[in-house]
C-alpha positions in Angstrom: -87.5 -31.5 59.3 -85.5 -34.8 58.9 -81.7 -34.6 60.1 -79.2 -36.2 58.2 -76.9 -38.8 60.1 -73.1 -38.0 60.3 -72.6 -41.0 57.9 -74.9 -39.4 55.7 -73.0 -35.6 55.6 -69.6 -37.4 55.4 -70.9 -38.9 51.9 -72.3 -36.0 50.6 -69.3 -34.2 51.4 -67.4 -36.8 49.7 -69.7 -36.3 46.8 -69.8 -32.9 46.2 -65.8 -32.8 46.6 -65.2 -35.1 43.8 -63.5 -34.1 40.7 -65.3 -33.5 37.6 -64.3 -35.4 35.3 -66.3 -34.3 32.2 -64.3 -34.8 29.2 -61.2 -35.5 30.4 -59.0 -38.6 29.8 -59.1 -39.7 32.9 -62.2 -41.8 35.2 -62.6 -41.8 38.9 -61.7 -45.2 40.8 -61.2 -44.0 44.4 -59.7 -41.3 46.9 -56.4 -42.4 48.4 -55.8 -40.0 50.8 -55.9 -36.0 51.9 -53.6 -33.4 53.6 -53.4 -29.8 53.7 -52.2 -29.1 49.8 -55.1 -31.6 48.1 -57.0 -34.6 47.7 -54.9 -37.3 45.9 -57.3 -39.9 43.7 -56.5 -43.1 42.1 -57.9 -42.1 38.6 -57.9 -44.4 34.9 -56.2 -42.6 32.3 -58.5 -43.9 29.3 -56.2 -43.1 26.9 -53.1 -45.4 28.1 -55.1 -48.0 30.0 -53.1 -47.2 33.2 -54.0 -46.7 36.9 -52.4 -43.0 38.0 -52.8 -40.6 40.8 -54.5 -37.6 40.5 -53.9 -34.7 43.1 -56.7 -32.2 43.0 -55.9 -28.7 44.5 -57.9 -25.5 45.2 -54.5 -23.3 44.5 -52.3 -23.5 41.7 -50.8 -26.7 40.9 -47.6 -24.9 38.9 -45.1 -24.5 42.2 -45.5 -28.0 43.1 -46.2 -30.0 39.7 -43.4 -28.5 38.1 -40.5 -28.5 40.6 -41.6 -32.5 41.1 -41.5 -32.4 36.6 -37.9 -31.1 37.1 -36.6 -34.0 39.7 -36.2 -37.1 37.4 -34.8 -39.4 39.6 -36.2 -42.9 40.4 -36.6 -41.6 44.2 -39.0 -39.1 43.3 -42.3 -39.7 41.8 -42.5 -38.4 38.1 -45.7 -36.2 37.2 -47.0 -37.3 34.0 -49.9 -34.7 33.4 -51.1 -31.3 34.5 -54.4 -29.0 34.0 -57.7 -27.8 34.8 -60.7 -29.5 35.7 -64.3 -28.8 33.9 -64.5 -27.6 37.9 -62.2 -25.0 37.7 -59.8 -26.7 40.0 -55.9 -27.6 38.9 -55.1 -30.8 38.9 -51.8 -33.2 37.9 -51.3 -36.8 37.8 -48.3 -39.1 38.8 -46.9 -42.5 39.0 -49.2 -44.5 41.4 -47.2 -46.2 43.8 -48.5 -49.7 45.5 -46.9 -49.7 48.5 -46.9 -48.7 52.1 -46.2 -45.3 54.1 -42.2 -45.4 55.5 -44.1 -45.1 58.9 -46.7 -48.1 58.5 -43.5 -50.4 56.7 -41.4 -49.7 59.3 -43.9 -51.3 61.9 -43.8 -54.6 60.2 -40.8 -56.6 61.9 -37.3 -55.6 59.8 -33.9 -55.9 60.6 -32.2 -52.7 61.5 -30.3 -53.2 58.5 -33.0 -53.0 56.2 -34.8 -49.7 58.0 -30.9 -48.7 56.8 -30.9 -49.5 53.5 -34.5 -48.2 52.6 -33.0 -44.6 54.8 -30.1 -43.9 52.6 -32.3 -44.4 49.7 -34.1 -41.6 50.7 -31.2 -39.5 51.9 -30.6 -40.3 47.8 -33.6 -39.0 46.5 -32.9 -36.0 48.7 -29.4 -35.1 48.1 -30.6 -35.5 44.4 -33.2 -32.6 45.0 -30.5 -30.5 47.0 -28.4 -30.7 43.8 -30.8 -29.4 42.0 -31.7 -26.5 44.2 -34.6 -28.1 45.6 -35.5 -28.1 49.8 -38.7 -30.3 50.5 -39.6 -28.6 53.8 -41.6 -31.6 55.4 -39.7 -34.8 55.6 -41.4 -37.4 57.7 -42.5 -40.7 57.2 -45.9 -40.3 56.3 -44.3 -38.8 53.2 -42.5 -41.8 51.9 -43.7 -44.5 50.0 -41.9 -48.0 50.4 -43.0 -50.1 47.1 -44.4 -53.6 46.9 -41.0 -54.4 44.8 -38.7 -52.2 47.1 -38.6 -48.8 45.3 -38.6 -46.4 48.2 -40.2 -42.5 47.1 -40.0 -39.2 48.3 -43.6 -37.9 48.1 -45.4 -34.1 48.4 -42.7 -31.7 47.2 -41.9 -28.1 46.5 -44.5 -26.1 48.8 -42.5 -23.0 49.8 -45.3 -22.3 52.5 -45.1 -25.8 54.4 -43.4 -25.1 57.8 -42.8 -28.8 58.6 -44.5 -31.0 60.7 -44.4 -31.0 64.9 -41.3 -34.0 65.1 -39.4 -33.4 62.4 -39.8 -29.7 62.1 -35.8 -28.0 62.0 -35.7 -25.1 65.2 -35.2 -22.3 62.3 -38.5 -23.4 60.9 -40.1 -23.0 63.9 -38.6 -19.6 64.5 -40.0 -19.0 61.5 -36.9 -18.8 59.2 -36.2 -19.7 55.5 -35.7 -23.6 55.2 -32.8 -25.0 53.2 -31.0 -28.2 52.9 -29.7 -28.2 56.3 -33.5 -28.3 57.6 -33.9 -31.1 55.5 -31.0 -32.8 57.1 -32.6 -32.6 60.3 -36.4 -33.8 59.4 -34.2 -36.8 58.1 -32.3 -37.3 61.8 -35.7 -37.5 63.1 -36.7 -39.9 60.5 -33.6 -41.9 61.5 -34.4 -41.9 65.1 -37.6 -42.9 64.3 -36.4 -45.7 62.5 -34.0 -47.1 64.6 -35.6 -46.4 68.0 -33.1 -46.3 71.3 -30.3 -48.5 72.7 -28.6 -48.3 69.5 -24.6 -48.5 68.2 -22.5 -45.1 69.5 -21.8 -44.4 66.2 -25.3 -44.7 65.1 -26.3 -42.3 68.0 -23.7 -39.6 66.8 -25.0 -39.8 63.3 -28.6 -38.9 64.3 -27.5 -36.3 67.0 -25.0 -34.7 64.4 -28.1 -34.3 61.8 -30.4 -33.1 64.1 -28.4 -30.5 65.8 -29.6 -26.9 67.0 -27.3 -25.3 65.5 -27.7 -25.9 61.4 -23.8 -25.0 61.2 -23.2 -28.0 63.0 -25.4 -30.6 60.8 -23.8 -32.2 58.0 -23.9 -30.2 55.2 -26.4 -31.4 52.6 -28.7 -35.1 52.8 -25.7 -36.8 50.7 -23.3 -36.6 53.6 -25.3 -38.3 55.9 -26.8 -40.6 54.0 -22.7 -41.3 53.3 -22.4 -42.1 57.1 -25.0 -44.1 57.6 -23.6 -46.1 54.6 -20.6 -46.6 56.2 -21.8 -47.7 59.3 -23.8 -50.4 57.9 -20.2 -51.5 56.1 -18.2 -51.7 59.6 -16.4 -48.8 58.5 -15.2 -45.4 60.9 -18.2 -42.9 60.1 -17.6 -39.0 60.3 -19.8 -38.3 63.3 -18.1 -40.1 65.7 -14.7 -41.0 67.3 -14.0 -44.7 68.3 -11.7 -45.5 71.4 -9.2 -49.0 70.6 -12.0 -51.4 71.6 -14.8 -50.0 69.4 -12.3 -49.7 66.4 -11.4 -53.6 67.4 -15.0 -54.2 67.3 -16.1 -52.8 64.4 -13.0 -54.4 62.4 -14.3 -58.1 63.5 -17.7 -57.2 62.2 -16.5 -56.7 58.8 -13.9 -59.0 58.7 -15.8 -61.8 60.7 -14.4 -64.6 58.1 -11.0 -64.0 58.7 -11.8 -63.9 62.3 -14.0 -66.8 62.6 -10.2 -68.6 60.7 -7.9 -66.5 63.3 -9.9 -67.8 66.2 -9.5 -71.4 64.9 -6.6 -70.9 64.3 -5.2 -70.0 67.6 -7.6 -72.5 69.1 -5.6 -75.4 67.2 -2.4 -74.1 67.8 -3.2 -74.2 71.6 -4.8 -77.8 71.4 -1.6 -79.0 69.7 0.4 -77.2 72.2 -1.0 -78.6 75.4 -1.0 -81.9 73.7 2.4 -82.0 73.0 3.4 -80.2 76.5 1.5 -83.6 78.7 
């Protein structure tokens, strides 16, 4: 008897796991990555000459394809086809985004103000879902997708049985209770810490602590609201989380107003040249 090598069973797994494709629109290019709910392809759709995703799944695709359908916002990924394989097994296909995971992005050397800008877009894409009666349940990095031309997407929605993932996971889902959009608010605090690291602004601090608090009751109320904060913290402006003393509020006024401070300061500095010159 001859044993296969490991290399050898990986590819035949790989194999035998590919979609069937018979006499469907679409042609296999390559597998782009797997998780718990599916196998996501890159795929050709023949009939539109375009590159798409294809996410193959062993349970019914409806929950998740159509709750991601319903979500037309430019944060969110937009499903352009749904069905069954010759296989048997439910499949729909999606925008493919060229990009990098939030996580892998964020290791490339940016400004704080840019790992910011690209959070608040998806505390966007989330408050947008929250409007519409939507909780995503497991908010982390690996699930957002950070385009080559700076479109930043909310990925993997809509599975009422994910419990989160160990990081970003909200206490009540760990206890085992119903999500909502408070639970989201923390995954994104985590997300935020993960961004910005330690030795950080007060006010920055008090943002992330405020979203991920024990208590739900005591997280802002919906993703909207804190991506709101954040927003105003990157403008210089007081943010809801946190209460400045004099010098902080003094501080945070000559960072937005550094012009007219850069023209006080001279200012003053003339005036006291002149002064001493005129005092010899």
């Amino acid at each position: 008897m001859r044993w296969l090598s490991d290399d050898a069973v990986t590819h035949l797994r790989e194999v035998t796991e590919c979609p069937d494709l018979t006499g469907t629109r679409y042609e296999l290019i390559r597998e782009l990555g797997r998780g718990g709910m599916g196998v996501v392809y890159e795929v050709r759709d023949l009939a539109l000459e375009r590159n798409v995703a294809m996410k193959v799944v062993d349970a019914d695709w409806c929950s998740e394809a159509r709750i991601i359908a319903s979500l037309e916002h430019p944060g969110i990924v937009p499903v352009h086809d749904a069905g069954t394989l010759p296989d048997g097994r439910r499949y729909y296909t999606m925008k493919l985004v060229r990009g990098s995971r939030l996580d892998r992005w964020a290791r490339e050397d940016r400004s704080r103000t840019d790992l910011l800008r690209v959070f608040t877009r998806v505390c966007e894409a989330v408050a947008f879902a929250h409007a519409n009666g939507v909780v995503h349940r497991d908010l982390k990095p690996q699930n957002v997708m950070v385009g080559e031309f700076g479109a930043v997407l909310v990925m993997d929605w809509g599975v009422a049985a994910v419990a989160g993932t160990d990081g970003y996971r909200s206490p009540e889902q760990t206890r085992g209770e119903e999500a909502d959009a408070r639970s989201d608010v923390y995954a994104l605090g985590a997300i935020l810490a993960f961004l910005v690291g330690e030795n950080i602004p007060r006010a920055l601090n008090a943002i992330r602590a405020k979203a991920m608090a024990a208590n739900r009751d005591d997280r802002y109320a919906g993703a909207r609201e804190l991506g709101d904060d954040v927003l105003r913290h990157l403008d210089h402006k007081p943010v809801s989380a946190y209460r400045e003393n004099i010098f902080e509020r003094a501080s945070r006024f000559l960072g937005r107003h550094r012009a007219l401070a850069a023209m006080l300061l001279t200012y003053l500095i003339m005036r006291a040249i002149l002064l001493l010159w005129f005092h010899r």
